[in-house]
PyMOL Python script that loads the backbone (N, CA, C, O; Angstrom):
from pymol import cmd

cmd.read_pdbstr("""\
ATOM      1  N   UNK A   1      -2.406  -0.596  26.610  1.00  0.00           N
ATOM      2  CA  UNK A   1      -3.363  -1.276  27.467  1.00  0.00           C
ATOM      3  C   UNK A   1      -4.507  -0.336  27.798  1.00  0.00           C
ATOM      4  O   UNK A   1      -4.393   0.887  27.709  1.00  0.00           O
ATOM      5  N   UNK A   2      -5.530  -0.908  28.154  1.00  0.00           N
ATOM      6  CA  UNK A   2      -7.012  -0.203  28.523  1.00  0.00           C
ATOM      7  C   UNK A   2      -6.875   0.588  29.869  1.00  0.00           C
ATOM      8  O   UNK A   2      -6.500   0.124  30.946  1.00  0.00           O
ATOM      9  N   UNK A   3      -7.114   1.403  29.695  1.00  0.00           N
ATOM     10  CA  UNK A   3      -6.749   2.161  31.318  1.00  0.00           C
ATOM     11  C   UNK A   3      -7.018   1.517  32.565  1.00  0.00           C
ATOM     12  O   UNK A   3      -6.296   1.942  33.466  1.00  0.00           O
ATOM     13  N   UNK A   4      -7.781   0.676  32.886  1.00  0.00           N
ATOM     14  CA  UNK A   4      -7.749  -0.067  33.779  1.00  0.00           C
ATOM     15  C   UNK A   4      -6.464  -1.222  34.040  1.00  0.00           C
ATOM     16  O   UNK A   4      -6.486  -2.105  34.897  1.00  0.00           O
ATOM     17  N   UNK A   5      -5.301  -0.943  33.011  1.00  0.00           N
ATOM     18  CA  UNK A   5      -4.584  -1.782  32.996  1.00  0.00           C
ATOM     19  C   UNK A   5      -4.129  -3.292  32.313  1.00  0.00           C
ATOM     20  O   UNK A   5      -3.132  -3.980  32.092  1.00  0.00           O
ATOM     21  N   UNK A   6      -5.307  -3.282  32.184  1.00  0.00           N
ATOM     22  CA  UNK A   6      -5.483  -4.875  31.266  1.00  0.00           C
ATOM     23  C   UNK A   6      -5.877  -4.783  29.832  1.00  0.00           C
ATOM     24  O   UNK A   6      -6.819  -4.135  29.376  1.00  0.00           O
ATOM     25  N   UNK A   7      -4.875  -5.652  29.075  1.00  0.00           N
ATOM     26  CA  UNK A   7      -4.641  -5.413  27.545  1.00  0.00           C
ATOM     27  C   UNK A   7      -6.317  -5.693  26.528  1.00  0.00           C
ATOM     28  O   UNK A   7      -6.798  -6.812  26.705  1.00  0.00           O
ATOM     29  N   UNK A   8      -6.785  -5.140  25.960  1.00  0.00           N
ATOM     30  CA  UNK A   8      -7.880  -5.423  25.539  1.00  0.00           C
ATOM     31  C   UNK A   8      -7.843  -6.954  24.562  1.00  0.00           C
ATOM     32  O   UNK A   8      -6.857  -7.679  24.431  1.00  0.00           O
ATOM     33  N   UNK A   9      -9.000  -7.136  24.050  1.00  0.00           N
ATOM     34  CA  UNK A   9      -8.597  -8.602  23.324  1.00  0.00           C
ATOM     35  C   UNK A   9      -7.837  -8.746  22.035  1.00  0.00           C
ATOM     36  O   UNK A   9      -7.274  -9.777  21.668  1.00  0.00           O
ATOM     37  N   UNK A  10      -7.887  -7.456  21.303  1.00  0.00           N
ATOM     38  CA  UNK A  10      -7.283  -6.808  20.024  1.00  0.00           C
ATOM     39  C   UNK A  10      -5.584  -6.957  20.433  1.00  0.00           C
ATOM     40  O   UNK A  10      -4.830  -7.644  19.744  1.00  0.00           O
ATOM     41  N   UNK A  11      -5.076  -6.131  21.778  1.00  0.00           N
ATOM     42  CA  UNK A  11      -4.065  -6.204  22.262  1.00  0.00           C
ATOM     43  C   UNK A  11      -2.996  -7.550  22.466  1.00  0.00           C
ATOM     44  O   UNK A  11      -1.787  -7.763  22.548  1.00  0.00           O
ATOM     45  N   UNK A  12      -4.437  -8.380  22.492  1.00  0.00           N
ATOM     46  CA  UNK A  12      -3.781  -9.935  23.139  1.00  0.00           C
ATOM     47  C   UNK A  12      -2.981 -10.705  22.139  1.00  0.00           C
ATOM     48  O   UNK A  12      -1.969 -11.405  22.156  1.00  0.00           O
ATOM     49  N   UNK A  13      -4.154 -10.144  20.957  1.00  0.00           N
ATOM     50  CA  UNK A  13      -3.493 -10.209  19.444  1.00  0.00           C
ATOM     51  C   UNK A  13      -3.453 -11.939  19.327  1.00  0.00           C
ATOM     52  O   UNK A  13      -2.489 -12.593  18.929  1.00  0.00           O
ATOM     53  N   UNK A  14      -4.820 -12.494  19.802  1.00  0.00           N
ATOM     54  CA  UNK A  14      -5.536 -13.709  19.806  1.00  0.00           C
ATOM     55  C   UNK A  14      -6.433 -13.882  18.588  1.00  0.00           C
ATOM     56  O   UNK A  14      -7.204 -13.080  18.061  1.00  0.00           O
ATOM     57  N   UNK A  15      -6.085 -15.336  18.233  1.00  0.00           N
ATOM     58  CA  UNK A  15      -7.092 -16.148  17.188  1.00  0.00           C
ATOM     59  C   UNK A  15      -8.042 -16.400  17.821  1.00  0.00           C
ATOM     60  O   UNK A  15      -8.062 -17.606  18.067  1.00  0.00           O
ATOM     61  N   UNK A  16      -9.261 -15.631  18.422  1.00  0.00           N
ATOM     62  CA  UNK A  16     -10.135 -16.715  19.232  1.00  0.00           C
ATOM     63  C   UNK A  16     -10.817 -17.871  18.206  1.00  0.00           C
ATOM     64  O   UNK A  16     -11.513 -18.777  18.664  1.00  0.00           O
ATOM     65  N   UNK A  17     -10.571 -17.750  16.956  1.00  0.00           N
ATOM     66  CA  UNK A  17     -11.387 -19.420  16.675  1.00  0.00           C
ATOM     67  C   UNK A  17     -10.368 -20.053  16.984  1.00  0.00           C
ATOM     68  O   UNK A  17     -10.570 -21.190  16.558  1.00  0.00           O
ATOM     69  N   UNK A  18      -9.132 -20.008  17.593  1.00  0.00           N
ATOM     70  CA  UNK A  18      -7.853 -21.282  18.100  1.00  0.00           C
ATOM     71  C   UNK A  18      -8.580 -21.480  19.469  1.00  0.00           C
ATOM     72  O   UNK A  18      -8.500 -22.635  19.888  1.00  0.00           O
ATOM     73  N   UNK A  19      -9.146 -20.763  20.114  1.00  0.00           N
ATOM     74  CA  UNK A  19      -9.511 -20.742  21.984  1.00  0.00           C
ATOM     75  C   UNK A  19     -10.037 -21.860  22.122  1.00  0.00           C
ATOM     76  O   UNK A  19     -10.304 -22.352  21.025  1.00  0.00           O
ATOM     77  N   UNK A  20     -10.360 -22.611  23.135  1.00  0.00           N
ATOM     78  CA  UNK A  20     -11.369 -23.444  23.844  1.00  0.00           C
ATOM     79  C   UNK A  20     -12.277 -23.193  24.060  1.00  0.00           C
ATOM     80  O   UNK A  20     -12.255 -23.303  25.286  1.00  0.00           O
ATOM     81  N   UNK A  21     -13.388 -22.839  23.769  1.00  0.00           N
ATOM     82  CA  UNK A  21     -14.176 -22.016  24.512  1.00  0.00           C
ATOM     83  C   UNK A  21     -15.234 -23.192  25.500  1.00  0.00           C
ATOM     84  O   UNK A  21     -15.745 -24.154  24.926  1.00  0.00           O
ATOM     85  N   UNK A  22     -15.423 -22.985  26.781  1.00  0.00           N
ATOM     86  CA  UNK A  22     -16.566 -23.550  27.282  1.00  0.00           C
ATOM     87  C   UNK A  22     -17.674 -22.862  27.664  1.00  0.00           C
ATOM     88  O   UNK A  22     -17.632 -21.821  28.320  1.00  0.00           O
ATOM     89  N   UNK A  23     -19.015 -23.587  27.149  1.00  0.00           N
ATOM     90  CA  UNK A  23     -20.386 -22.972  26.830  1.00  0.00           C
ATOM     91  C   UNK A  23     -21.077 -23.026  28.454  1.00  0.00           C
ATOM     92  O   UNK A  23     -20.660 -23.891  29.224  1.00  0.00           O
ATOM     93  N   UNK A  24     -21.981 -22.204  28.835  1.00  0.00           N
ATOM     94  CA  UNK A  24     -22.856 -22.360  30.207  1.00  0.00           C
ATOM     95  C   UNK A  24     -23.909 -22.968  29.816  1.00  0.00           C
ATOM     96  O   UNK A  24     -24.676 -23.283  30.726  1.00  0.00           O
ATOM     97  N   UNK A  25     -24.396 -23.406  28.151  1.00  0.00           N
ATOM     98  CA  UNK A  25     -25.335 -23.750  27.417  1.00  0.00           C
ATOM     99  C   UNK A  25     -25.360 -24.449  25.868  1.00  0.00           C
ATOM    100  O   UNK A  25     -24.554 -25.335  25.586  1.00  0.00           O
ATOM    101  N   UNK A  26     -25.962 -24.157  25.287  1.00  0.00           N
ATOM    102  CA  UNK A  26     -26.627 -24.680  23.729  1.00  0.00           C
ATOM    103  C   UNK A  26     -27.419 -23.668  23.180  1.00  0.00           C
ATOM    104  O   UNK A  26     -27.459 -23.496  21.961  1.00  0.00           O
ATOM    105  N   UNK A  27     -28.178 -22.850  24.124  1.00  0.00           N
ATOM    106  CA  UNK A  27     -28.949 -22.381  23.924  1.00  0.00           C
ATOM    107  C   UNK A  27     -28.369 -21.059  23.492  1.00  0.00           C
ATOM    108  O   UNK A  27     -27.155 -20.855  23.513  1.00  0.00           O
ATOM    109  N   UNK A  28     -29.580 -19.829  22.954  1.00  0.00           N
ATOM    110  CA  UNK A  28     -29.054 -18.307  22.938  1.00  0.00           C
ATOM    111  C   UNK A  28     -28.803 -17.566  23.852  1.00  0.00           C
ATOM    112  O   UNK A  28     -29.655 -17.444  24.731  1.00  0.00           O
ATOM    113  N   UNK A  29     -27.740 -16.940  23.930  1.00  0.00           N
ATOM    114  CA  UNK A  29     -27.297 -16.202  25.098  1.00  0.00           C
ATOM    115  C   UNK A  29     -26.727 -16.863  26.387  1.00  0.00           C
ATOM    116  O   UNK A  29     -26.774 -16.687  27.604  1.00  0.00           O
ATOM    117  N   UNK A  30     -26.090 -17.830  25.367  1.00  0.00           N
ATOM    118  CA  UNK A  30     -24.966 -18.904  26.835  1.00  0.00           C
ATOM    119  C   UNK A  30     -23.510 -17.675  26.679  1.00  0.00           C
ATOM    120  O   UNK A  30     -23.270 -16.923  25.735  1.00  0.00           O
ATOM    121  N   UNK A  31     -22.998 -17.793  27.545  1.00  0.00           N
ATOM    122  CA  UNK A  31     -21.586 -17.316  27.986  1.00  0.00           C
ATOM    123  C   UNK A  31     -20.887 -18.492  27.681  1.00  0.00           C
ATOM    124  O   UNK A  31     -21.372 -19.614  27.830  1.00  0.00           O
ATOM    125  N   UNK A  32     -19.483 -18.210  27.153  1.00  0.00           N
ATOM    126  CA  UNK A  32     -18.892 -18.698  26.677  1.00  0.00           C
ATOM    127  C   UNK A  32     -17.184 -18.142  27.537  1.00  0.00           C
ATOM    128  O   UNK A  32     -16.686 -17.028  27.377  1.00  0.00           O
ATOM    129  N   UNK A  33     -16.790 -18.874  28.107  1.00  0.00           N
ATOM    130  CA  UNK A  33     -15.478 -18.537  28.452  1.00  0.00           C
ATOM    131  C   UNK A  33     -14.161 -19.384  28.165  1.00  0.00           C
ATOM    132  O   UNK A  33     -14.287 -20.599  28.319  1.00  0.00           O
ATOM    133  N   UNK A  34     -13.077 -18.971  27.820  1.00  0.00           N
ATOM    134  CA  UNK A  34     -11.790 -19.392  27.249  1.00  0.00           C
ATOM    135  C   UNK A  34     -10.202 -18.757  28.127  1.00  0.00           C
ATOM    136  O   UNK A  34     -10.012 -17.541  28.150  1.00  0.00           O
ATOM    137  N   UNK A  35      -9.462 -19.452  28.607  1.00  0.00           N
ATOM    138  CA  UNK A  35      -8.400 -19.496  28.998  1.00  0.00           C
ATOM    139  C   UNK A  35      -7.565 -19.231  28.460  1.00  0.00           C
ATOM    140  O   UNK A  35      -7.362 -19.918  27.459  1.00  0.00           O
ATOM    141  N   UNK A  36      -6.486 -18.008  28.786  1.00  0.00           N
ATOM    142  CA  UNK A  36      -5.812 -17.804  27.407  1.00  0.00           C
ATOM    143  C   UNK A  36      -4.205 -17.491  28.151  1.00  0.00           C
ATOM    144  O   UNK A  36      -4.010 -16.277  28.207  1.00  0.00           O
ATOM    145  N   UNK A  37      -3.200 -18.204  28.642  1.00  0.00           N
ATOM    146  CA  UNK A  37      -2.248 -17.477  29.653  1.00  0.00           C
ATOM    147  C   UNK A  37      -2.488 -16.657  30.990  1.00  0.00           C
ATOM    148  O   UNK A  37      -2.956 -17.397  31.856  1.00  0.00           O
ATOM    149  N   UNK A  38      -2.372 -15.808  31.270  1.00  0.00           N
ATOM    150  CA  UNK A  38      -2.589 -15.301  32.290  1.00  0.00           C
ATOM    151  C   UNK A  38      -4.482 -14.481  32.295  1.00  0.00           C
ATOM    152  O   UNK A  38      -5.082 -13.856  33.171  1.00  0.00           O
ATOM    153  N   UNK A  39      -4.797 -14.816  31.170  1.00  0.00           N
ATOM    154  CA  UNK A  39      -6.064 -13.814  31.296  1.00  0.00           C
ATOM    155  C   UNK A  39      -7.383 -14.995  30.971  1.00  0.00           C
ATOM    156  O   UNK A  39      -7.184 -16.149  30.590  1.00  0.00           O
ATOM    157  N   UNK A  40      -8.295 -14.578  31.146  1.00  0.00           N
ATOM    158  CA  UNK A  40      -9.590 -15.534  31.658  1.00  0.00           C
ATOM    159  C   UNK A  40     -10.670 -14.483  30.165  1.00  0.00           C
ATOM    160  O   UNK A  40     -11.104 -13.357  30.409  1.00  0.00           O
ATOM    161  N   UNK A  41     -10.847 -15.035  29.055  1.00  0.00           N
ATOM    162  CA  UNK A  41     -12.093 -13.869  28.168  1.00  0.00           C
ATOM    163  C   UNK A  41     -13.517 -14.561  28.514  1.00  0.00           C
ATOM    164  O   UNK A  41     -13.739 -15.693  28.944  1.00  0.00           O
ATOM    165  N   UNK A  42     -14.166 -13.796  28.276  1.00  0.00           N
ATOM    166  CA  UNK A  42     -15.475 -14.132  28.087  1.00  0.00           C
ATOM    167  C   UNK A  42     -16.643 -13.358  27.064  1.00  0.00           C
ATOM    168  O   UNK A  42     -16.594 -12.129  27.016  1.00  0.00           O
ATOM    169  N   UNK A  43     -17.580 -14.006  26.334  1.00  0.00           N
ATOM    170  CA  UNK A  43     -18.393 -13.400  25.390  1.00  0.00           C
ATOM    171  C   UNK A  43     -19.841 -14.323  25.939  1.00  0.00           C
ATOM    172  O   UNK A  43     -20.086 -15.287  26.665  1.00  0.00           O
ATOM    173  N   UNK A  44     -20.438 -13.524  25.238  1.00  0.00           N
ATOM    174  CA  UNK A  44     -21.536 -14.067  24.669  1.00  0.00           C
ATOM    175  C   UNK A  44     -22.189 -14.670  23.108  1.00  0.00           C
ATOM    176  O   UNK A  44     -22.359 -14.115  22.023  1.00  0.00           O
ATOM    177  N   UNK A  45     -22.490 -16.312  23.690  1.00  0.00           N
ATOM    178  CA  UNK A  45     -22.227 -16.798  22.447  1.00  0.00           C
ATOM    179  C   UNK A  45     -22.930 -16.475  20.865  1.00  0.00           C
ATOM    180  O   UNK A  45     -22.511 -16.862  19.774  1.00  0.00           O
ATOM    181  N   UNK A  46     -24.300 -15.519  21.208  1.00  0.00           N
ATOM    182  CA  UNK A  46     -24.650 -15.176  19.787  1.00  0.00           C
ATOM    183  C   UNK A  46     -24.669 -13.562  19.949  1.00  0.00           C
ATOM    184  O   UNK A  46     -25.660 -12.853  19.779  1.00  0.00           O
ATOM    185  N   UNK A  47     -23.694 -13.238  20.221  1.00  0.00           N
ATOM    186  CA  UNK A  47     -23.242 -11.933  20.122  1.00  0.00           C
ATOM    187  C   UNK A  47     -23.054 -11.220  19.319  1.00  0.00           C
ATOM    188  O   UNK A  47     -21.866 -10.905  19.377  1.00  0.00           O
ATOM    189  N   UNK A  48     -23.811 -10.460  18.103  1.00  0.00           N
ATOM    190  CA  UNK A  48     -23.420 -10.202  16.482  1.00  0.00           C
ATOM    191  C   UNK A  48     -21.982  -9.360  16.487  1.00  0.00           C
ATOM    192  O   UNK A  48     -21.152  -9.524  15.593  1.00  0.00           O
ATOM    193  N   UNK A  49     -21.774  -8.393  17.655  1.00  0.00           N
ATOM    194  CA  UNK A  49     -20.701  -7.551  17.910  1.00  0.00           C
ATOM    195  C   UNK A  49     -19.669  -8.044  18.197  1.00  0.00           C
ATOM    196  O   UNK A  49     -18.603  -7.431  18.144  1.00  0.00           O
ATOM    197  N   UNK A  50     -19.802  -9.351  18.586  1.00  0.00           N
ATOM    198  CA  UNK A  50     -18.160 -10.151  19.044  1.00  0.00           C
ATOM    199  C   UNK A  50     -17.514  -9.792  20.200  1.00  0.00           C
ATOM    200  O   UNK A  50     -16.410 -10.233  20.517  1.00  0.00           O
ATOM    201  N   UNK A  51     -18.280  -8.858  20.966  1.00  0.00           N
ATOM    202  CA  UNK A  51     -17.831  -8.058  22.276  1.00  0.00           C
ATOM    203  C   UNK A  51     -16.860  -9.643  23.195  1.00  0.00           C
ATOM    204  O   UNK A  51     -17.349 -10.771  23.244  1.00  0.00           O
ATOM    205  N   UNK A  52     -15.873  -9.368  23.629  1.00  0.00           N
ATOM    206  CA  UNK A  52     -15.133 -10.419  24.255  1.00  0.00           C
ATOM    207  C   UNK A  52     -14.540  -9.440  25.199  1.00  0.00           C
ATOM    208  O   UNK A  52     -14.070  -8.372  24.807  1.00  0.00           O
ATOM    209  N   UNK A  53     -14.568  -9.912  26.810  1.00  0.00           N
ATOM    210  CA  UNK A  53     -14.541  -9.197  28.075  1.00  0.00           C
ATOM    211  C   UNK A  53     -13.046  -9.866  28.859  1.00  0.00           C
ATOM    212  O   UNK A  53     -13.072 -11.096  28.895  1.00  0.00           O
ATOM    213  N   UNK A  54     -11.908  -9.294  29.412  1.00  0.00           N
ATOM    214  CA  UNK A  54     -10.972  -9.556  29.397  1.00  0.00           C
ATOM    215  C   UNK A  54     -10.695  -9.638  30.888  1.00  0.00           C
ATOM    216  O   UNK A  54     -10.453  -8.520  31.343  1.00  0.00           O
ATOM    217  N   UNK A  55     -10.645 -10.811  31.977  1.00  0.00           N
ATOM    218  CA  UNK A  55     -10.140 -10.779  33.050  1.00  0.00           C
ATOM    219  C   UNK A  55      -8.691 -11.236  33.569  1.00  0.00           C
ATOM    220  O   UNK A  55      -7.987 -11.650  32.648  1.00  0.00           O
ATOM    221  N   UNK A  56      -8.239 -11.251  34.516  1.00  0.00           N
ATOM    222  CA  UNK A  56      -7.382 -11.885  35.345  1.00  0.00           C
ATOM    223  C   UNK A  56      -7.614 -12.472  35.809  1.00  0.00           C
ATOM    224  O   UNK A  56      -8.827 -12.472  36.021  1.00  0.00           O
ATOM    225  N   UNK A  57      -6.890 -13.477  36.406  1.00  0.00           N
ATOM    226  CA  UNK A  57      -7.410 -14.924  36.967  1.00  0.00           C
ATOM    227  C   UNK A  57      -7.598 -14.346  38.708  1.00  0.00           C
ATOM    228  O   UNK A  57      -8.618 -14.881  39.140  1.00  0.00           O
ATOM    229  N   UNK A  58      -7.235 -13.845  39.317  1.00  0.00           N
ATOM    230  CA  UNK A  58      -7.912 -13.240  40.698  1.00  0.00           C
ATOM    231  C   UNK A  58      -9.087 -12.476  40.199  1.00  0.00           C
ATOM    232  O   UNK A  58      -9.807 -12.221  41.164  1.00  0.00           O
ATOM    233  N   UNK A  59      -9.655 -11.933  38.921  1.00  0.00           N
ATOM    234  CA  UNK A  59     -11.064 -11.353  39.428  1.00  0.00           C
ATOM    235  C   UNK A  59     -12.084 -12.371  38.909  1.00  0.00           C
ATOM    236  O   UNK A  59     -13.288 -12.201  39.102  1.00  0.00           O
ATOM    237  N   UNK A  60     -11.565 -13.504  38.202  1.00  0.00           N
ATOM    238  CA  UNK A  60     -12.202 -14.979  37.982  1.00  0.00           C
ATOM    239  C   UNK A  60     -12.630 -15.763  39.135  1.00  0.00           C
ATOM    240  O   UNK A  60     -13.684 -16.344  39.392  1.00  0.00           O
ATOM    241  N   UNK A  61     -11.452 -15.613  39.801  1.00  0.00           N
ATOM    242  CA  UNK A  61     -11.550 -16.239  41.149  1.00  0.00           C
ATOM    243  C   UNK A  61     -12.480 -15.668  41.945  1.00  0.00           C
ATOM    244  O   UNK A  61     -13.383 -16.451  42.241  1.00  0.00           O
ATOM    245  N   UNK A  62     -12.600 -14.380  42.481  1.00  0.00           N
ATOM    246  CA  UNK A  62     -13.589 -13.549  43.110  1.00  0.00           C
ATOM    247  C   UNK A  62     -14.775 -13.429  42.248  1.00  0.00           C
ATOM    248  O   UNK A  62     -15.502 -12.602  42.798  1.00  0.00           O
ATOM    249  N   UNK A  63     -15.307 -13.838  41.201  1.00  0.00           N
ATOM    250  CA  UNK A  63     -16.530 -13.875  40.179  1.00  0.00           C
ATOM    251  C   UNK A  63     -17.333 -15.416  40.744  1.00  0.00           C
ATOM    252  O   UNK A  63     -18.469 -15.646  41.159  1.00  0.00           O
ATOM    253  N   UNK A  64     -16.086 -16.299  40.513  1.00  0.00           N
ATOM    254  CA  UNK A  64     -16.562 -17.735  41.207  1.00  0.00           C
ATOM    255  C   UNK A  64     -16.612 -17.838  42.462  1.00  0.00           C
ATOM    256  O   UNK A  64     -17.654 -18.354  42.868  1.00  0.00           O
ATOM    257  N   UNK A  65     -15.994 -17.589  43.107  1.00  0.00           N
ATOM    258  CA  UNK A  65     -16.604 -16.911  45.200  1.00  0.00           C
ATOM    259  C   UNK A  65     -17.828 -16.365  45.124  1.00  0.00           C
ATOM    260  O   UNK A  65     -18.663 -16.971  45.795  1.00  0.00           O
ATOM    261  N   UNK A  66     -18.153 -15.591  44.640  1.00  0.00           N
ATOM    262  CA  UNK A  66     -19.490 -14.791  44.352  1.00  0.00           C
ATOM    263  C   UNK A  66     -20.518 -15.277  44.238  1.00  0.00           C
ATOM    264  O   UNK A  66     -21.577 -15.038  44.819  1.00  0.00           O
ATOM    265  N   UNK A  67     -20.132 -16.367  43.080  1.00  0.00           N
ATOM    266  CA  UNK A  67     -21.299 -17.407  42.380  1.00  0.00           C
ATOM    267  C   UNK A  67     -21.707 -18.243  43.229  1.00  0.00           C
ATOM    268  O   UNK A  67     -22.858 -18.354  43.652  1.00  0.00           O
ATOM    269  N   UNK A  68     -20.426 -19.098  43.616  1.00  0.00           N
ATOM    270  CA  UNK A  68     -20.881 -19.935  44.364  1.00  0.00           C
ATOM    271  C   UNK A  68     -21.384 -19.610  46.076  1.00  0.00           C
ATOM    272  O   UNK A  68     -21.648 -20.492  46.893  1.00  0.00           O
ATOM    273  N   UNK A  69     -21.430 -18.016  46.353  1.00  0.00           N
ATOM    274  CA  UNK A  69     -21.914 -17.826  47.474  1.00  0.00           C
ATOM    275  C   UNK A  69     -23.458 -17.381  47.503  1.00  0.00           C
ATOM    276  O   UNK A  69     -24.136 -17.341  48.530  1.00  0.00           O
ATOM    277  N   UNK A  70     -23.827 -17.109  46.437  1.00  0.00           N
ATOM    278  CA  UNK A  70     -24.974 -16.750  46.035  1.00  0.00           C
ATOM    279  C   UNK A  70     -25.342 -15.361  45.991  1.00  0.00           C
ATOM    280  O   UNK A  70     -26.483 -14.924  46.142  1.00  0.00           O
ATOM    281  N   UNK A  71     -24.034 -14.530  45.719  1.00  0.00           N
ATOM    282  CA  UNK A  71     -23.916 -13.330  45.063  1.00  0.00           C
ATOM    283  C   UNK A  71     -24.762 -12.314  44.280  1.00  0.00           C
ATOM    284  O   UNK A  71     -24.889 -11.092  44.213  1.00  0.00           O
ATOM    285  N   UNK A  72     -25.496 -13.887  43.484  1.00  0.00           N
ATOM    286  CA  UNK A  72     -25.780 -13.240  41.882  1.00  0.00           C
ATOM    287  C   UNK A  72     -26.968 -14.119  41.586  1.00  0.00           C
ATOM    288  O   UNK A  72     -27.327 -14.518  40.478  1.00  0.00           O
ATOM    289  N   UNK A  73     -27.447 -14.323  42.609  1.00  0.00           N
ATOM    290  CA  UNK A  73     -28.945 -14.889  42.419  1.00  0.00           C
ATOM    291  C   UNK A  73     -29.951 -14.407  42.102  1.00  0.00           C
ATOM    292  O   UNK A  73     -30.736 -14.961  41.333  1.00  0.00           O
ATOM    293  N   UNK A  74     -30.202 -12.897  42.804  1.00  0.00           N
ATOM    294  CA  UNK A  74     -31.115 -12.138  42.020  1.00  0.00           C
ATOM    295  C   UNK A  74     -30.886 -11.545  41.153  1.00  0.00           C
ATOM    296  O   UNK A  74     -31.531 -10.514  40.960  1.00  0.00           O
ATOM    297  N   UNK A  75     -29.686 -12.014  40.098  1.00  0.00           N
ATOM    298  CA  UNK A  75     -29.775 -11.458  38.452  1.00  0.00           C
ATOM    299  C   UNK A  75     -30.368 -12.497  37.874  1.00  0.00           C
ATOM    300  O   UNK A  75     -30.749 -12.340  36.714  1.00  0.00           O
ATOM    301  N   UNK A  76     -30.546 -13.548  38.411  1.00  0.00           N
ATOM    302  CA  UNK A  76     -30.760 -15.152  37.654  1.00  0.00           C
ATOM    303  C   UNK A  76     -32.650 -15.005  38.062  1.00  0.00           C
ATOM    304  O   UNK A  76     -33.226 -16.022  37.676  1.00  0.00           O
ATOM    305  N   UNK A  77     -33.453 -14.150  38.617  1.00  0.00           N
ATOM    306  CA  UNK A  77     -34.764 -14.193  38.775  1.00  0.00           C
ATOM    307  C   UNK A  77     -35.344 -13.026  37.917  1.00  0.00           C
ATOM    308  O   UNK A  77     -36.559 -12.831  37.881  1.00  0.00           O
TER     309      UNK A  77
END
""", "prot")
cmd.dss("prot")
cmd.show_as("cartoon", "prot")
cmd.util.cbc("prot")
cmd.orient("prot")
């Protein structure tokens, strides 16, 4: 596991073309997130590197508290 504890996506030893993925968009540079057992991934959808970011469902939860408190508004200006 990644020193922070949590198994990287290689680790998960996931098909992500099997995932669900749901889009924030259509467009370039939508986020894309997928549910996978206990862990929450996320990428970016025209990502040439395939970089895929690996949470737990409590720091999902505290990401969406955030959002919806208006946390992260001045990254969106």
């Amino acid at each position: 596991m990644a020193g922070n504890g949590k198994p990287t996506v290689e680790e998960l030893n996931l098909d992500l073309d099997t995932l669900t993925w749901q889009s924030s968009s259509d467009g370039p540079g939508a986020i894309e997130v997928a549910f996978a057992g206990e862990w929450v991934l996320m990428r970016v959808s025209d990502d040439l590197a395939g970089r895929v970011l690996v949470y737990d469902h409590h720091e999902w939860e505290c990401f969406l508290d955030g959002a919806r408190k208006g946390e992260f508004d001045d990254a969106a200006e």
